[in-house]
Residue, then its C-alpha position, 0 to 999 in steps of 0.5 A: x118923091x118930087x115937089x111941084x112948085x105951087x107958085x107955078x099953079x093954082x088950086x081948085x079946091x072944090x072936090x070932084x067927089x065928096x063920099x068918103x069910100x070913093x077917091x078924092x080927086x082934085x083939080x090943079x089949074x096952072x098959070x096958062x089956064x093948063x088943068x090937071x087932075x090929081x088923086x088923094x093918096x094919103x094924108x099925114x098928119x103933123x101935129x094939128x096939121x093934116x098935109x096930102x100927098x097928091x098924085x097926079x092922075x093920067x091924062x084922058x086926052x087922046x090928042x094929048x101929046x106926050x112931047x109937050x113938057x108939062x111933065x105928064x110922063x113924069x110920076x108927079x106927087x105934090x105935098x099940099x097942106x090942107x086948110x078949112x077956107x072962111x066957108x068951112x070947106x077944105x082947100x089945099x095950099x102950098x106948105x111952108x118949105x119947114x112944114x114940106x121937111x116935116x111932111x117928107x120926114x114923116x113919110x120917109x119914118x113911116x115907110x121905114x117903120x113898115x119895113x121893120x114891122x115884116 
C-alpha cells in the first residue's frame, strides 16, 4: 500500500456519480493544475470514523506519456479520510499520520482475518 502525499495535491470533492451501485469516482487536482482520477474501493471504518482507499484510475490520455514521473505506472492507493463539509456533502481530506497507522492497521487485520477465515 503506498501513501501519496496529500501536501502535494488538492482535492476535488464533488463526486463524478452519486448512485450507490455504481463506482465512486474522485478527481485529484495537484498543485500544477495536473487532474487524476481515482476510484473508491473500500471504506474502513475506525471508531466513528470512515477512511477510503483511493485507487488511482488509468489515464485515458492517448498523448499521455508514460516517461513523465507523475507516477501513472505506479499502483497508486491513497488513504483519505472522509468529512461532511459545512454543505452537508462528503469530502475527502488527508488523515493525521495516527489515524493513517490506524487505517494501514485496520486493513492489514482484515486481510489476515480473510485468510484465516478459508
Amino acid at each position: 500500500m503506498k501513501h501519496k502525499n496529500f501536501d502535494e495535491i488538492e482535492l476535488d470533492s464533488e463526486m463524478m456519480n452519486d448512485i450507490d451501485d455504481e463506482p465512486i469516482i474522485v478527481e485529484i487536482t495537484d498543485d500544477e493544475g495536473n487532474v487524476y482520477l481515482y476510484e473508491e474501493e473500500l471504506v474502513i471504518p475506525i471508531g466513528e470514523q470512515q477512511f477510503a482507499l483511493l485507487t488511482a484510475l488509468p489515464f485515458e490520455d492517448e498523448d499521455h506519456n508514460h516517461s513523465c514521473d507523475c507516477g501513472c505506472e505506479d499502483d497508486d492507493v491513497i488513504i483519505a479520510k472522509i468529512v461532511i463539509n459545512d454543505e452537508g456533502e462528503e469530502e475527502y481530506i488527508e488523515p493525521t499520520e495516527e489515524e493513517f497507522e490506524q487505517v494501514r492497521a485496520a486493513y492489514d487485520k482484515m486481510f489476515t482475518d480473510e485468510e484465516r477465515a478459508e
